[in-house]
C-alpha positions in Angstrom: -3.0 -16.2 3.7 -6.2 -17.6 6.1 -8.7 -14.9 6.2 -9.8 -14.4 10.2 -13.5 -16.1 11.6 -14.8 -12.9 11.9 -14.3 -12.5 8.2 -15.7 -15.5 7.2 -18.7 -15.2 9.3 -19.0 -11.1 8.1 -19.2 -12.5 4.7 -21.6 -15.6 5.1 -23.9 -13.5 7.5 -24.5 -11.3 4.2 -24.5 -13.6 1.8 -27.7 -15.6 4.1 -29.5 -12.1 4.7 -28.8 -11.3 1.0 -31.0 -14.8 0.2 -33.7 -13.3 2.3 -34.0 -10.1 0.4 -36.0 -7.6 2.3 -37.2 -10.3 4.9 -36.0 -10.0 8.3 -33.9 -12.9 9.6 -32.6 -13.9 12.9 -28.5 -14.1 14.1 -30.4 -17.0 15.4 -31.4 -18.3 12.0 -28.4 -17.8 10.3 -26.3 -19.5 12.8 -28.1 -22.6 12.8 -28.1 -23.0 9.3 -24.1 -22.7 9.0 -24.2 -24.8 12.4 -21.7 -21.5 14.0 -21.2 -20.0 17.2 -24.3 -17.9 17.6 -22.7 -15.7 20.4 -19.9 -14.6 17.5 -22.2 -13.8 15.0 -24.4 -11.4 17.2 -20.8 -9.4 18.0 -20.4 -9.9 13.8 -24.3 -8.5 13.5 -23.3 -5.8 15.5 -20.4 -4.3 13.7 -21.8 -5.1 10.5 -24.8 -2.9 11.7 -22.6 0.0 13.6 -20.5 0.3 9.5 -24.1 0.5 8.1 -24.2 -2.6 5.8 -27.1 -4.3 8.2 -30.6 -2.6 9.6 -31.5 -4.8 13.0 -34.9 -3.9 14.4 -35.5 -5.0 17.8 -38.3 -6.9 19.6 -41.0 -9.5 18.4 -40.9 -10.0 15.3 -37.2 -7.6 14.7 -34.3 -9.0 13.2 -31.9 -7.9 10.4 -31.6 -7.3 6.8 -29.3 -5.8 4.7 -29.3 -1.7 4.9 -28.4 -1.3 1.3 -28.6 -2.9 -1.9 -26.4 -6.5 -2.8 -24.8 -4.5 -5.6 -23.6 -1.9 -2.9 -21.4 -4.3 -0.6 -18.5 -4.4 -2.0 -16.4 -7.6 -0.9 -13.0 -6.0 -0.5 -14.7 -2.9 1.9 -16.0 -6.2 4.0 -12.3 -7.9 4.0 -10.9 -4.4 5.1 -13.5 -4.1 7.6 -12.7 -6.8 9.3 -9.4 -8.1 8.6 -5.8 -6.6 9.9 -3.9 -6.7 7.0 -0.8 -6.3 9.1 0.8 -9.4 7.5 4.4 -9.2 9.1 5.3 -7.1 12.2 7.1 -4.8 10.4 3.4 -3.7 8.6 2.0 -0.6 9.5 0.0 0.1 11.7 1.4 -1.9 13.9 4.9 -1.6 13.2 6.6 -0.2 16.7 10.6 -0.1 17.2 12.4 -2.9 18.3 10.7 -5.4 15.9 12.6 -6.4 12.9 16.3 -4.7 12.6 16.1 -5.2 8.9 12.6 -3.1 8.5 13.1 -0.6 5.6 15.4 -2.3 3.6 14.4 -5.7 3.2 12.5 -5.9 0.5 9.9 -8.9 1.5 8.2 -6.0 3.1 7.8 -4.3 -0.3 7.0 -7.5 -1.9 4.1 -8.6 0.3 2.3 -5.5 0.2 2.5 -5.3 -3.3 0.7 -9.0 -3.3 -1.8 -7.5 -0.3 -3.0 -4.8 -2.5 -3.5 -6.7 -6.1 -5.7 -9.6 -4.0 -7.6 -6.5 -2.3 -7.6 -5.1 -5.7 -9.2 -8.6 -7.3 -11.5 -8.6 -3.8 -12.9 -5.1 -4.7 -14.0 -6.2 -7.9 -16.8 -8.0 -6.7 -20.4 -7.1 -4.9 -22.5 -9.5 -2.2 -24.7 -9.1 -5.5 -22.1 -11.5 -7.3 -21.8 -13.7 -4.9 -25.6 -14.8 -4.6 -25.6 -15.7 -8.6 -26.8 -19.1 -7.5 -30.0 -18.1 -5.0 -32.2 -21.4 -5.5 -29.6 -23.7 -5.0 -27.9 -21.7 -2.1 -31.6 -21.3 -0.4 -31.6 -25.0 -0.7 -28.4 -25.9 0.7 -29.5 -23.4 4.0 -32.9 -24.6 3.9 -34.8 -21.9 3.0 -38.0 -21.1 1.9 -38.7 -19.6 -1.6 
């Protein structure tokens, strides 16, 4: 399974701003220091702000920062946020008549949503909070201060 570039930018957007703690940052900022597309992280910025997990404050001197605490974000809510987990055409929601003339009782259907839900289960067990364990050396590695 390859999680989507949107995902993988969601995530390392807040695991940057997380680093910062209550300092504001720029989309700017952040996409130079992962060397990404800086016109896909302001649309990642954006929805990240519209669910509520980022507070972007406009003008000289705005930016963004995370809208609540590390320990609140869960990783899995992120994933689902951002990711179709329509892994075969026969997946809701997408499922439509006329795909697959097996749908129902093939059991791969079954099967891989049983293995979708216990790696969103093992997903949901972890905060942004987790994932910054290792601030010095991740500030280092992005080149920031503190």
């Amino acid at each position: 399974m390859e999680l989507s570039q949107f995902t993988d930018y969601s995530l390392r957007l807040l695991i940057f701003v997380g680093l910062k703690d209550d300092e504001l940052c720029s989309v700017k900022e952040i996409a130079t220091a992962y060397n990404i597309s800086q016109n896909h992280l302001v649309k990642v910025a954006h929805n990240l702000s519209k669910k509520g997990y980022l507070e972007t404050f406009k003008g000289k001197g705005g930016g963004i920062r995370l809208a609540k605490p590390a320990n609140e974000i869960n990783v899995g809510k992120i994933v689902r946020l951002t990711e179709s987990t329509s892994l075969l055409e026969c997946f809701p929601p997408k499922a439509k008549q006329g795909g697959c003339c097996i749908a129902g009782i093939c059991k791969l259907q079954g099967i891989l949503h049983q293995a979708l839900s216990k790696f969103m289960q093992e997903l949901d067990a972890f905060t942004l909070e987790d994932l910054l364990h290792n601030k010095s050396v991740m500030r280092s590695r992005l080149k920031l201060s503190k």
